[in-house]
C-alpha positions in Angstrom: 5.7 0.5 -3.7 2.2 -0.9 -4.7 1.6 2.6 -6.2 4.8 3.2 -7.6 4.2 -0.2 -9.5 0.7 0.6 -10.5 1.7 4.0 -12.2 4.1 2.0 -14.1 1.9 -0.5 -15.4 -0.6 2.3 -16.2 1.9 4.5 -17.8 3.3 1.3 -20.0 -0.1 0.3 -20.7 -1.4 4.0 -22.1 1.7 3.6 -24.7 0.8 0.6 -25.9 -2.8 0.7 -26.0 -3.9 -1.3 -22.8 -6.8 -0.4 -21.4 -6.2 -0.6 -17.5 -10.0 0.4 -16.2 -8.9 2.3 -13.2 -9.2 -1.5 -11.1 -6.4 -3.5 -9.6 -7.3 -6.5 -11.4 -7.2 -5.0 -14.7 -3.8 -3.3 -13.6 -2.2 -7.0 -13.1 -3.5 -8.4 -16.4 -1.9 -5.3 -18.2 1.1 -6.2 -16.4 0.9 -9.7 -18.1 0.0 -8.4 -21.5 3.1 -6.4 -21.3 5.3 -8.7 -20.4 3.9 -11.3 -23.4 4.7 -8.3 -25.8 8.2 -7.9 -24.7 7.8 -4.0 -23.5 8.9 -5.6 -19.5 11.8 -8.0 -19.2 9.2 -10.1 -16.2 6.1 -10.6 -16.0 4.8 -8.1 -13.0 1.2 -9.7 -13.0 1.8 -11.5 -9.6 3.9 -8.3 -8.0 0.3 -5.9 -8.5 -1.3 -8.4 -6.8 0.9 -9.0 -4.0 1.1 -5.8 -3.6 -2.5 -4.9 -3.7 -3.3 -7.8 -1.4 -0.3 -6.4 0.8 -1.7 -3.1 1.2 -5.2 -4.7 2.7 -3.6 -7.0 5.0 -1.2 -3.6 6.2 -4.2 -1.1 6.4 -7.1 -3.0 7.1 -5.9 -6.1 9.4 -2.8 -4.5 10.9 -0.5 -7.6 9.3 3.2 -7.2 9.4 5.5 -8.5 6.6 9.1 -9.6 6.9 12.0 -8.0 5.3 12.9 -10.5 3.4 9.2 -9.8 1.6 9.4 -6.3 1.3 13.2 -6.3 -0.2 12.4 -8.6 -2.8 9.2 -6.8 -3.9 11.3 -3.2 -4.0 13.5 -4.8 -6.8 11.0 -6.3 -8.3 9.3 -2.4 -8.5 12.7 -0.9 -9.1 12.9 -3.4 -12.4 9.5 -2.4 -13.5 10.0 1.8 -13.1 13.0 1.6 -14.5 11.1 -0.5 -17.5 8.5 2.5 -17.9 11.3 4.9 -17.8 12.6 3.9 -21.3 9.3 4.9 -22.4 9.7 8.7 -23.8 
């Protein structure tokens, strides 16, 4: 999911001019700027960082999440690909 999102953000972002730096944080604002232009129906900013922060916790500190969590982030990223999809 987290890089399913980010691909979408970056792939948005390259069509409308956003610089995205290669770094998370930058990622998330892009997310934001889109969203304040009207190119994503939500604003995805906190969903890149979950996700990011998700990833560590998984990977690094062997944290679980519930599925409660993880259901409502796959919409969320399902909303946003299908957002970057439009773009042709």
């Amino acid at each position: 999911m987290f890089h399913a999102a980010e691909a979408a953000v970056v792939w948005l972002a390259d069509h409308h001019g956003i610089d995205t730096r290669r770094q998370h944080w930058a990622k998330a604002d892009a997310a934001g700027r889109l969203h304040g232009m009207g190119v994503t129906a939500n604003d995805h900013r906190d969903l890149l960082s979950d996700l990011n922060q998700g990833r560590k916790d998984y990977w690094y500190d062997g944290e679980e999440f519930e599925a409660e969590e993880l259901e409502a982030w796959l919409a969320e990223v399902e909303d946003l690909v299908v957002d970057a999809e439009k773009v042709q």
